[in-house]
N, C-alpha and C positions, 0 to 999 in steps of 0.2 A: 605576800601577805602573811600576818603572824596572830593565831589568837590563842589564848589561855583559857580553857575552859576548868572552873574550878568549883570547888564545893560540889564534886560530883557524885552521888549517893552509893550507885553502884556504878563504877566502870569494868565491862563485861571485855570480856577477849582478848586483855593486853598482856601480851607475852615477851618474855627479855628475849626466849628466842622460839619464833613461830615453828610448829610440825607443819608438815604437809597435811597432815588428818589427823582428829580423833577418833578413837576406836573403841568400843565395850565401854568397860567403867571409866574412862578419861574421856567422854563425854559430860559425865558427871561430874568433872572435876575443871570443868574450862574453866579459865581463871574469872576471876569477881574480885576487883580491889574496891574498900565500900570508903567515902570519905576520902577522894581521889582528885588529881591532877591531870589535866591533858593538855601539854602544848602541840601547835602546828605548826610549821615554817614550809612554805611555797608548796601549800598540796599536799606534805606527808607526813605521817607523825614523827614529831621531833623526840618526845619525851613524855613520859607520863610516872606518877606514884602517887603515893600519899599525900592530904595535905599536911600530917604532920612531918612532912621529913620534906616539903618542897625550900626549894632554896632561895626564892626571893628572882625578883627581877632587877638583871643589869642590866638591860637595855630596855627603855620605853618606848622607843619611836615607832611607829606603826604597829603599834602592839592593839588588839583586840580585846579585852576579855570581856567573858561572858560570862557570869555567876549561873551556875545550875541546880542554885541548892534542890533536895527533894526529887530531882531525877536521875534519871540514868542515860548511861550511854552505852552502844550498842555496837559494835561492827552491822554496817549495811547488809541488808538480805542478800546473797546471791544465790539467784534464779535458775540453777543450772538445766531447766528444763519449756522453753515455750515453743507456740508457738503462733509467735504473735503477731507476723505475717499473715493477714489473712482479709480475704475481700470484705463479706459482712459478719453480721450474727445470724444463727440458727434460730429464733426464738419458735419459728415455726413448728420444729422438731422440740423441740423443747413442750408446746402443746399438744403433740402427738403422742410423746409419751405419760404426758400425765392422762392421755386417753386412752394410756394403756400398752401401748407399743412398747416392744423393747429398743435398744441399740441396735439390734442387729435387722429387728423388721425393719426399722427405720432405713437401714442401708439399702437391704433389699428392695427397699420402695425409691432408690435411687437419690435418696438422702443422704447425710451423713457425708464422709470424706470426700465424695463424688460429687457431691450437691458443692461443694464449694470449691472445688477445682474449677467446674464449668464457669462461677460465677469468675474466681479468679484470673481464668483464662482470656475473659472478656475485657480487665481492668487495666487501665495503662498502670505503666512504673510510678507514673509520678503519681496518681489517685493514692496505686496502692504503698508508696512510703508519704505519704502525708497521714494516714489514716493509722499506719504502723509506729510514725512519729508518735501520736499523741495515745497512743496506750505504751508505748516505751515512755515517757514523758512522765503520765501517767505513774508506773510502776515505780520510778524517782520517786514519786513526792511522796509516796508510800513507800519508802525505806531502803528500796533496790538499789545496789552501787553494782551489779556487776550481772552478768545473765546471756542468755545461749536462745538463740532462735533456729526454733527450724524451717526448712521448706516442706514440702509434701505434699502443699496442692497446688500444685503443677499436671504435674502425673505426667508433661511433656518435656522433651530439651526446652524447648525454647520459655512456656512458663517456668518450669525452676529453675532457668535461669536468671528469668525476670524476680522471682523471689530471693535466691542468693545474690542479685544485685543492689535489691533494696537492703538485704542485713549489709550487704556491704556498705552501701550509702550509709545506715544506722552507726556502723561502726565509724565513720569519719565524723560525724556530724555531733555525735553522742558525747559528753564525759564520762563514759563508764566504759569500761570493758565489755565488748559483747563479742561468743563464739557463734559461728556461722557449722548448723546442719545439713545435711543434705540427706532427707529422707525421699529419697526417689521411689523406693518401699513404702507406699503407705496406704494404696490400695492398687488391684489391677482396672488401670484404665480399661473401654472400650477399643476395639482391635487388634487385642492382646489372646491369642488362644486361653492360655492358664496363666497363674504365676509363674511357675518356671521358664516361662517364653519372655513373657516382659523381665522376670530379674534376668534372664539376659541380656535383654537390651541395657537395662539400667548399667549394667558391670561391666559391656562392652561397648557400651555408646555412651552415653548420658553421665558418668561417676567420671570416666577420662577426660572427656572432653570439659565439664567444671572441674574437677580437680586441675588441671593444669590452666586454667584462667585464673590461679590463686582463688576461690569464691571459698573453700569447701575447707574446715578448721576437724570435724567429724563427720559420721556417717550413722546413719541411725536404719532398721527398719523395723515394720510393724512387725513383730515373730506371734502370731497369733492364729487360730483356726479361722479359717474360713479368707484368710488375708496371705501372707507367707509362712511355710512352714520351716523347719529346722534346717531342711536342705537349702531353701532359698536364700535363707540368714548367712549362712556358713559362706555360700556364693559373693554374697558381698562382704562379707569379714573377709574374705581373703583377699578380693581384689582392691578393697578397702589398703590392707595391710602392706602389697604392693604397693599402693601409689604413696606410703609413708603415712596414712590416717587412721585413728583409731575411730572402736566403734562404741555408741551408745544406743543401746538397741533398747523398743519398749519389748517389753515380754511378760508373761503371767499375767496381764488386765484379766481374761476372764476365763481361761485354761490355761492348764499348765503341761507343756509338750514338746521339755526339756529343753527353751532356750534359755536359762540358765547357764546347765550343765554347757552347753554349745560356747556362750557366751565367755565363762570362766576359760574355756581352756582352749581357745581363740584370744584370749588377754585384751576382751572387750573393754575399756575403759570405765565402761557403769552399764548396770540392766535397771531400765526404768517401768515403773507402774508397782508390779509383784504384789499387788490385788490376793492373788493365788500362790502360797508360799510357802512351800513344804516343809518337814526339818529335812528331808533331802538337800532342796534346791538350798536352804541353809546351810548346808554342810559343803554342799560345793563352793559355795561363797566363801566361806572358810579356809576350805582346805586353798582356794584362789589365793588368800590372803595370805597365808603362811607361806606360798610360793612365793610372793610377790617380795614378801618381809626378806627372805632370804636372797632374793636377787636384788634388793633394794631396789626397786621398782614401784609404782602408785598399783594397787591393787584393783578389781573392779567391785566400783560402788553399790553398792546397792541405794537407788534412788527410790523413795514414796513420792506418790502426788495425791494427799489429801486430800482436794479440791475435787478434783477430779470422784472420789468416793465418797465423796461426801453429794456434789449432785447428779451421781447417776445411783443412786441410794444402794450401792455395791459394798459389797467385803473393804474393808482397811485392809492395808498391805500391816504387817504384823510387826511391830517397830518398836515392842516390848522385845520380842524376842530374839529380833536382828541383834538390837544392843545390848541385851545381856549373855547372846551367842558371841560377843567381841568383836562385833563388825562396827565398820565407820558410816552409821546409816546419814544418807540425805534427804531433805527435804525440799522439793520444787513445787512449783503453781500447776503446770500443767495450763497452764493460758492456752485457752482454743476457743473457738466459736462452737463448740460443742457438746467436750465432755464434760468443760472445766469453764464457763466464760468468764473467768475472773484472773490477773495476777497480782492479788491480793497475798501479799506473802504471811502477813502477819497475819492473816485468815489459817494457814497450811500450819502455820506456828500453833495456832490456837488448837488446832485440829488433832495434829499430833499428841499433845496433853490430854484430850476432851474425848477423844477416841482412839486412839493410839498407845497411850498407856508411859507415855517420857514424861519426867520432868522437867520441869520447864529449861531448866538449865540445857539438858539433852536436846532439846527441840533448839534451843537458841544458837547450838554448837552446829547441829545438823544443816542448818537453814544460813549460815555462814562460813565458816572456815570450809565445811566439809562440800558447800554447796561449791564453793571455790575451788576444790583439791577436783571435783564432778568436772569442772570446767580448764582442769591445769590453771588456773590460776591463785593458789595457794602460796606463791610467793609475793602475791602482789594486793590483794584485796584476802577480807575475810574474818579481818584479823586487826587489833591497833599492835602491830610491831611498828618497832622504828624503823624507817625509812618507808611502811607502806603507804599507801595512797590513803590519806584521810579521808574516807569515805567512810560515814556510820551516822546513828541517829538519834537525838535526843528526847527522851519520852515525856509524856507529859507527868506528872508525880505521880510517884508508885509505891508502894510500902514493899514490894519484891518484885520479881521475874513472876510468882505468880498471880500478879495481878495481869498479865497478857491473858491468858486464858480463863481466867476467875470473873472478870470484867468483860464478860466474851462479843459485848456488844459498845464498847467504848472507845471511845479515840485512843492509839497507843503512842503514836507517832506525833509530836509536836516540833521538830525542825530535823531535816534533812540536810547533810550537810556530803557534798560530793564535790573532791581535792581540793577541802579544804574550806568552802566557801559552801554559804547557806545558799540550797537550791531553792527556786523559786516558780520552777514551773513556767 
């Protein structure tokens, strides 16, 4: 199939030749052709420019076009952060904190990640990828071409493995790219002395035995008080690093108790949440990144999940400052049944602007290429280079990028279009 999308207002992301990431001020500078061209041929962009310099059609035959006067187009969200595996909604806990409870009484009250492992633990495979289908589905028709789920309520072998069986299922079944997590980290179940008892199990039982069934693409854990600390992290960054997988670890949500620093120089792939965010833990960031420059190597990300702080009424992770410290900041959902119930990317895009302190541009860079470099997928989605996967989205009319976040309650998203071809849900 062949379509021409033309009279395009802005065409956002198209690069002669794609980076692996934006970093610091080339964020600000992702490309915007205004008055633009986009051909497709069989799934992936073929060709794009201006329309004064387009050259005409030779060939009509199953040709497409679609006129876009007035809108833009976009590279597809990518997601590089969910977890969208999961039995129900919490809403229950959601009315307990507005009674006042925090996160963590809520845990202690046997809420929280626990509450939904049990439920999970109860659910067949196939319940729980029917139910994982239609919010990935979902996240489609809302702008996603590409995105990473985790496990973590399991808290057993045999649930996470029923979890990483469904992203598996997702990943065959799906047109988009999805990476498979395995947060075996993510609280200590019942029968477990301490953390340190269970992240042994998870590092000697539970991480080999799915890693070597192919299920497991990273490795994620909670590095947080009162859940895993810096020791326990380190424990599965290494055994991680063994089995060939790298790590993306949450840390700083709501202390900060140096998985960072841990994370950087373990050559963690990305630290997610950073809620709590030093110019320290900045600096490590950094100094990670100048190592990485020099090894030619993908550095570790530093991932926001707006959504997520935005409804647990908490700090913003600091994404003024990441990006003008000359990091290649990303943007994720954060999709859970608890902290974050939405994977509304273009919500996280708004957010970043609105409280975050990017320009829109930034937040658009972040929330694409960069969310794809979070996932090693950077060569393939994120981005309209030629030969990538035509996956991106066409907005409804806009006068700029900053009508996403200025318009903060408006449709942004008017066709989705994933390898090639208009998604339809």
């Amino acid at each position: 199939m062949r379509t021409l999308l033309k009279n395009i207002k802005g065409l956002v992301g198209a690069f002669d030749e794609v980076p692996r990431e934006v970093a610091g001020v080339a964020m600000a500078q992702f490309p915007v052709m205004h008055d633009a061209w986009l051909a497709i041929d069989n799934g992936r962009v073929a060709d794009f420019g201006p329309m004064s310099e387009f050259p005409g059609i030779a060939d009509w035959s199953g040709l497409d076009i679609v006129d876009v006067d007035g809108r833009w187009v976009l590279p597809a969200w990518c997601d590089s952060h969910t977890h969208t595996v999961f039995a129900h909604g919490r809403s229950e806990e959601f009315l307990m904190r507005l009674e006042g409870a925090t996160y963590q009484e809520i845990a202690a009250r046997g809420g929280g990640i626990l509450n939904s492992a049990k439920a999970l633990q109860g659910m067949s495979e196939d319940q729980l990828y029917e139910e994982a289908a239609q919010r990935v589905r979902h996240a489609m028709s809302q702008g996603v071409g590409a995105m990473e789920i985790k496990s973590g309520y399991g808290l057993t072998l045999e649930a996470e493995r029923k979890m990483l069986r469904v992203v598996a299922r997702l990943k065959e079944a799906m047109p988009i790219p999805i990476r498979a997590t395995f947060l075996g980290c993510h609280a200590v179940p019942p029968g477990f002395e301490d953390a340190a008892a269970y992240t042994r199990h998870v590092a000697e039982v539970m991480l080999p035995a799915l890693a070597g069934e192919g299920l497991v693409d990273f490795v994620d854990v909670f590095c947080e008080r009162g859940y895993f600390g810096v020791a326990e992290t380190k424990v599965i960054l290494e055994a991680s690093k063994a089995l060939g997988l790298n790590g993306k670890i949450h840390v700083n949500q709501f202390n900060d108790i140096g998985g960072v620093e841990l994370c950087v120089n373990q050559r963690a792939w990305s630290v997610d949440h950073l809620e709590v965010c030093s110019a320290e833990a900045i600096q490590h960031l950094l100094e990670g990144l100048e190592t990485a420059s020099l090894e030619d190597r993908s550095p570790t990300y530093p991932v926001a999940l707006p959504g997520c702080s935005h409804f647990l009424s908490i700090p913003y992770a600091p994404g003024r400052a990441l990006v003008d410290a000359g990091l290649p900041l990303v943007l994720a959902s954060d999709h859970n049944p608890g902290s974050a119930p939405s994977g509304d990317m273009t919500m996280a895009v708004r957010l970043a602007s609105l409280k975050m302190g990017l320009l829109p541009i930034e937040a658009v860079a972040a929330a694409t290429l960069n969310g794809a470099a979070a996932m090693d997928l950077s060569r393939e989605v994120g981005a309209l280079g030629r030969g990538f996967r035509a996956n991106f989205m066409v907005t409804q009319p806009m006068e700029g990028l900053q009508d996403i976040a200025y318009r903060f309650t408006d449709a942004v998203v008017d066709k989705v279009f994933i390898n090639g071809e208009i998604w339809e849900g």
